[in-house]
C-alpha positions in Angstrom: -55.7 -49.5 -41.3 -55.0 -49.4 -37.5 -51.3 -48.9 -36.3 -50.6 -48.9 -32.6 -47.4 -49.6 -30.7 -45.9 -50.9 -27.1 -42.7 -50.9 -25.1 -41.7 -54.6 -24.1 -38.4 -54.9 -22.0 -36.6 -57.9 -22.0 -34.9 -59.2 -19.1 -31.5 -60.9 -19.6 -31.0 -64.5 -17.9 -27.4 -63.1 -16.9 -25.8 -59.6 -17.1 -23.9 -59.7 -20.6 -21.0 -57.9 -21.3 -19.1 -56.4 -24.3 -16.8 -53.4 -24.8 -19.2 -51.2 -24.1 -20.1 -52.7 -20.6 -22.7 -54.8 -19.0 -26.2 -55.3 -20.2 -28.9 -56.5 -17.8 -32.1 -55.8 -19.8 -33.2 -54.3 -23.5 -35.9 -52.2 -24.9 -37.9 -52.7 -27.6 -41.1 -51.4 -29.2 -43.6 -53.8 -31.0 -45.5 -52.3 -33.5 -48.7 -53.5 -34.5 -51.0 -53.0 -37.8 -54.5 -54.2 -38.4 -56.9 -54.2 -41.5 -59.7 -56.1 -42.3 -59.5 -58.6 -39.6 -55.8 -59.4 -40.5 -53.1 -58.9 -38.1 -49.6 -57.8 -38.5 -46.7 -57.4 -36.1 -42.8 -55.7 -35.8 -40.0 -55.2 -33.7 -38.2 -52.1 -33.5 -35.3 -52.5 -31.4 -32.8 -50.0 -30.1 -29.2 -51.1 -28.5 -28.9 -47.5 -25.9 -25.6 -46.2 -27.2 -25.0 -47.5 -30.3 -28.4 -47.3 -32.5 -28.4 -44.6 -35.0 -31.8 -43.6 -33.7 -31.2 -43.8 -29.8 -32.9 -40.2 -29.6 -35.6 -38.6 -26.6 -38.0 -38.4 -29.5 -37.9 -42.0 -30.3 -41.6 -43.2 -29.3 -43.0 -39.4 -30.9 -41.6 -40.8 -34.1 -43.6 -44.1 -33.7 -46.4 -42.4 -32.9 -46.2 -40.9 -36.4 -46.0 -43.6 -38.0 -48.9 -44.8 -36.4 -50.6 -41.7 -37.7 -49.4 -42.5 -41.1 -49.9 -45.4 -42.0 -51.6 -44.9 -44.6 -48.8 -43.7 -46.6 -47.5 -47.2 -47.1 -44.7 -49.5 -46.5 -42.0 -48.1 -49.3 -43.1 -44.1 -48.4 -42.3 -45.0 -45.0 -39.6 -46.3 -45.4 -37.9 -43.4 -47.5 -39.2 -41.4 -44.9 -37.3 -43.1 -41.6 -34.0 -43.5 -43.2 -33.2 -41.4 -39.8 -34.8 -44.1 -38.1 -33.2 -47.4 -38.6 -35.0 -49.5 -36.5 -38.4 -48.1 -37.4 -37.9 -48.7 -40.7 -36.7 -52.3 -39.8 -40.2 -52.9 -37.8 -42.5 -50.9 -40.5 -41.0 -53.4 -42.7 -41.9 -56.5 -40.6 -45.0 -55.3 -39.7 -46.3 -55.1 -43.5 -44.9 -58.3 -44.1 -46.5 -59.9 -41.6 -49.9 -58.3 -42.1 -49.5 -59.2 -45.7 -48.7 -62.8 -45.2 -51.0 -65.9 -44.9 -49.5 -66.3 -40.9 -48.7 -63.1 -39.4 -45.7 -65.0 -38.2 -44.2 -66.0 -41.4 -43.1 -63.4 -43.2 -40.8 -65.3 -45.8 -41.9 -68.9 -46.4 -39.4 -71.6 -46.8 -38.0 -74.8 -46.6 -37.0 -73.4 -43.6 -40.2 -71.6 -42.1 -41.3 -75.7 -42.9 -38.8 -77.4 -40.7 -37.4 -79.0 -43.4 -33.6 -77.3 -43.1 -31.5 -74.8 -40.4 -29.7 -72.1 -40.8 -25.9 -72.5 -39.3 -24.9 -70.1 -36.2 -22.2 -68.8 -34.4 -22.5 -69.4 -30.6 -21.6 -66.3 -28.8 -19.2 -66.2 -26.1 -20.1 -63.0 -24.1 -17.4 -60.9 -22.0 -16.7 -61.9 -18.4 -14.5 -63.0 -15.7 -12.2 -65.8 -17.0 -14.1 -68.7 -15.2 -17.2 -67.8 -16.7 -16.0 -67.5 -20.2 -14.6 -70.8 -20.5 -17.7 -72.1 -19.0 -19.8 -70.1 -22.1 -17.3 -71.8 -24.3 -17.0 -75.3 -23.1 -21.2 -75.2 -23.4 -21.1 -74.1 -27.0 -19.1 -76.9 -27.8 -21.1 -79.5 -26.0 -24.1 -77.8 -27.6 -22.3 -78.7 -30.8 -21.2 -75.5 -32.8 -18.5 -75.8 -34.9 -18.3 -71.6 -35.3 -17.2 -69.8 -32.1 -17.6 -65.9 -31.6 -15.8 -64.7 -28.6 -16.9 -60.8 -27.3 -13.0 -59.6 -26.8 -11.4 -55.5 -25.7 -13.1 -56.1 -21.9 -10.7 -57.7 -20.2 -6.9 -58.4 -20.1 -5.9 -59.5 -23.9 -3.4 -62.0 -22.4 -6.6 -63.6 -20.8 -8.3 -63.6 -23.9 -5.4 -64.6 -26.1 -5.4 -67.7 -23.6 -9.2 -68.7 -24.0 -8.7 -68.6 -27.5 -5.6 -70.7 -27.4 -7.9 -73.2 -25.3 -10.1 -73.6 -28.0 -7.3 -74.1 -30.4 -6.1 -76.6 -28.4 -8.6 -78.9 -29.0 -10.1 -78.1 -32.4 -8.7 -77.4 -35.9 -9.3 -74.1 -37.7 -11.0 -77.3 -40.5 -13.1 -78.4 -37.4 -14.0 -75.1 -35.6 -14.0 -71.2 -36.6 -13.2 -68.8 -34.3 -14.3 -65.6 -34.8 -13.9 -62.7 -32.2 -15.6 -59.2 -31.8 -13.9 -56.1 -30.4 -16.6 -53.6 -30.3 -14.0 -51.3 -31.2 -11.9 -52.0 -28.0 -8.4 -51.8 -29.4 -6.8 -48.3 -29.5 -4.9 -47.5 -32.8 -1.0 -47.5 -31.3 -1.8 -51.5 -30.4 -4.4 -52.7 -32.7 -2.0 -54.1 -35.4 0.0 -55.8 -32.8 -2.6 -57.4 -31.2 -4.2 -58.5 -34.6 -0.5 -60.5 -35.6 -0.5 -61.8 -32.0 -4.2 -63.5 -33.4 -3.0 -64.8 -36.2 -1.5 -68.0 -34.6 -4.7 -69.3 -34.0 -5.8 -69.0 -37.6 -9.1 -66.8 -36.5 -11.6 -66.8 -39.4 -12.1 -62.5 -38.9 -12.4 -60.0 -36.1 -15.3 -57.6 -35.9 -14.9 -53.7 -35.4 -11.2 -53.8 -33.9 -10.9 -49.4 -33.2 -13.7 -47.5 -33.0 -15.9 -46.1 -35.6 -15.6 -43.2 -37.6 -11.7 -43.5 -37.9 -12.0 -44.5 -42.2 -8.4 -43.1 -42.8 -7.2 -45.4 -39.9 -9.5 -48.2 -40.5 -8.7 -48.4 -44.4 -5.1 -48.4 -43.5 -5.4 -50.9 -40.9 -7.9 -53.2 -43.2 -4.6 -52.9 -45.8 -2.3 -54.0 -43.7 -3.8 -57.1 -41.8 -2.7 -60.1 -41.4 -6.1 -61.7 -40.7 -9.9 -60.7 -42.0 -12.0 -57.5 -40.7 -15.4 -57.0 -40.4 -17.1 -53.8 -40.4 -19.3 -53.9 -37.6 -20.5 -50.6 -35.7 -18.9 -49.0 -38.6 -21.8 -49.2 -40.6 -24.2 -47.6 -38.2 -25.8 -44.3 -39.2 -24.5 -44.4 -43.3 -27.6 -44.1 -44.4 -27.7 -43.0 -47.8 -27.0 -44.9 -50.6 -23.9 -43.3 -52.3 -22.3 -43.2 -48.5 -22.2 -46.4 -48.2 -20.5 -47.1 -51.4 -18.3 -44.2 -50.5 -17.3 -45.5 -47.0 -16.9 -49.3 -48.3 -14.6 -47.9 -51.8 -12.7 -46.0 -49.2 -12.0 -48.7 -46.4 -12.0 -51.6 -48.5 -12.8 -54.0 -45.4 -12.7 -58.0 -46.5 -16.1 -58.5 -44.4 -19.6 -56.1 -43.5 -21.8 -57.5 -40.6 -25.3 -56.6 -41.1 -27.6 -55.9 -37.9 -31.0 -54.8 -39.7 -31.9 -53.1 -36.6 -29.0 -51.0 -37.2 -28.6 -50.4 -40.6 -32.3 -49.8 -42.0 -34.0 -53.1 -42.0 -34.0 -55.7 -45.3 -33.9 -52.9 -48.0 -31.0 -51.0 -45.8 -29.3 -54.5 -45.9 -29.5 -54.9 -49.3 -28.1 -51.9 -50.3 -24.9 -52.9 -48.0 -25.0 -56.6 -50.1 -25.7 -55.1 -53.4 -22.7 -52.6 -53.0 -20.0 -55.0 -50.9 -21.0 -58.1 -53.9 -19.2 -55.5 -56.2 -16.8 -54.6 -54.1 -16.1 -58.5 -53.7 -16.5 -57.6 -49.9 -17.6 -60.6 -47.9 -21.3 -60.5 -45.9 -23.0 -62.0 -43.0 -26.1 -61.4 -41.0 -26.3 -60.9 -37.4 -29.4 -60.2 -35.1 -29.1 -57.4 -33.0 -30.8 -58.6 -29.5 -34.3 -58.2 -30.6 -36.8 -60.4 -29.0 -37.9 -63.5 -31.2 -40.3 -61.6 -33.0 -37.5 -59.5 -34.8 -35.3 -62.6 -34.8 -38.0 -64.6 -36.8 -38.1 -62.2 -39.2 -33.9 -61.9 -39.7 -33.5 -65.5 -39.7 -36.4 -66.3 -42.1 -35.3 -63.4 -44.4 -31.9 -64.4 -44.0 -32.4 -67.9 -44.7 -34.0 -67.0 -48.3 -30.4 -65.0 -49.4 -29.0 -68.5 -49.4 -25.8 -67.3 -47.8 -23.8 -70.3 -46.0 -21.7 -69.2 -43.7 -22.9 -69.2 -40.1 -24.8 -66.3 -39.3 -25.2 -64.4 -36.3 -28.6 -65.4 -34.9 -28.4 -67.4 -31.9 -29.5 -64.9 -29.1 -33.2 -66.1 -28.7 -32.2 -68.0 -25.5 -30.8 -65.0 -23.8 -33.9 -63.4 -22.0 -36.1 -64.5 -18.8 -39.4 -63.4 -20.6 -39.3 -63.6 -24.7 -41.7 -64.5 -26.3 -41.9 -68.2 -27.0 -41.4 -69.4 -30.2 -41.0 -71.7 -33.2 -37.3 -70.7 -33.1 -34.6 -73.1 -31.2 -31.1 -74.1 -31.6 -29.6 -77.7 -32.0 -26.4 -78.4 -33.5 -24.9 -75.3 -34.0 -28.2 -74.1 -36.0 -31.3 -72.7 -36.1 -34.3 -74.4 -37.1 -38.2 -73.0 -37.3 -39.9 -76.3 -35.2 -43.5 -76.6 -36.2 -44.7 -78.5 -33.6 -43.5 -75.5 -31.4 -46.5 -72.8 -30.8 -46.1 -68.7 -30.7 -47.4 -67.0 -27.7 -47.9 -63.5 -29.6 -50.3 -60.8 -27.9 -52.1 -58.7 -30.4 
């Protein structure tokens, strides 16, 4: 078996902004198998900053996966729990050179055309104007889930945008769900979350900063509307940890990025543990291109989970790669009469 990988950056159409400040492009790595004539392929995506496995050393470590291949999907796997996104792409990539069409990795009703999976529309961070502009689009474009990037700019701003939204839908005909990045400070984040409660949001994402469990639990205790661990989940690799931190801070959501949190198997582990817990789930892509897109929404699609996920950033970049993959409605669909343009 042949392993080899390349650096693709992606271009965004428009800087994009969060918390953590503007974004104007986005590296990944595809990785690439090949045996016996057949053809696999994987992203491994790192967001600078935040990834568990945003180290100098990152493309030595693909290069030794590339020299040891041989050792197979699950030893890999085991072996990269370091290395989150690697094992998210070794995954993909052993899928995909396992599969019938290196580009469907989980076959469905969906990877058929035959049903969609429901999205959020994401409302990045921005000045005012342009925020209300991102949000009057997602309406037109249909979307009855809303997910506003909030902690950039003034929260009286924010609270008003939100308001705006309220104003002309019902929390029965439109969710709202909003994502600090961990942009409130701990003396104001309980305030802020009962000034949110008026407009009956369905949860907030990551409202402080990671690695604060004792003020996390506390805060996910006394809330007066949903929270959803986010960046908090980044780096627990390790089975019993993750039941540890999720026993300890109780949250009533996770968000799962398998780019961040150790591909399908690391997911699972997250579901497996916050289903006891009765802890609520969703999946959320993590800016890959649409070749690690295809393979969350596909994947995702078979855990038969029906809230709206997380997966509508395909249409972000100048130069991904074009794809099956394309929103209507408010959802994604897989449109067969669409063609990939994949390099091997």
């Amino acid at each position: 078996m042949k392993a080899t990988f390349e650096k693709y950056i992606l271009n965004f159409k428009r800087p994009s902004g969060t918390s953590r400040g503007i974004m104007t492009e986005k590296e990944t790595w595809f990785l690439k198998l090949e045996n016996n004539g057949k053809k696999g392929i994987g992203e491994c995506g790192i967001l600078r900053g935040l990834s568990y496995d945003d180290h100098l050393d990152y493309t030595d470590k693909l290069k030794w996966v590339c020299d040891n291949i041989h050792l197979g999907q699950e030893a890999l796997w085991e072996a990269l729990r370091e290395w989150p996104s690697i094992q998210f792409g070794v995954e993909q990539a052993f899928i995909s050179l396992q599969s019938n069409d290196p580009m469907v990795l989980f076959p469905s009703r969906f990877t058929k055309g035959e049903k969609a999976i429901p999205i959020n529309g994401l409302v990045w961070m921005g000045e005012p104007e342009f925020m209300k502009e991102q949000i009057d689009e997602k309406i037109a474009q249909g979307f009855n889930c809303i997910k506003l990037k909030i902690g950039a700019i003034d929260f009286d701003i924010e609270l008003d945008l939100i308001r705006y939204i309220r104003s002309h839908f019902t929390p029965e005909t439109m969710e709202i769900r909003v994502d600090a990045n961990g942009g409130f400070s701990l003396s104001d984040a309980l305030y802020k979350l009962n000034q949110l409660t008026e407009f009956k949001l369905h949860s907030i994402e990551q409202p402080i900063k990671n690695k604060q469990t004792d003020s996390m639990s506390e805060l996910c205790l006394k809330t007066p509307l949903p929270i959803a661990l986010d960046e908090e989940l980044i780096g627990v690799v390790n089975y019993n940890d993750k039941e540890n931190l999720l026993q300890k801070i109780m949250p009533q959501y996770i968000i799962l990025k398998p780019s961040l949190v150790g591909g399908f198997k690391g997911c699972e582990e997250w579901i497996e543990i916050a289903e006891k817990l009765n802890i609520g789930w969703w999946i959320t892509s993590a800016l890959e291109s649409n070749i690690g897109l295809n393979a969350i929404a596909q994947w995702t699609f078979t855990l038969n989970n029906s809230m709206p996920q997380g997966l509508g950033t395909g249409a972000l970049y100048t130069n991904n790669i074009e794809s099956p993959l394309v929103v209507k409605n408010g959802q994604l669909w897989y449109d067969k009469n669409l063609k990939w343009d994949v390099i091997f």
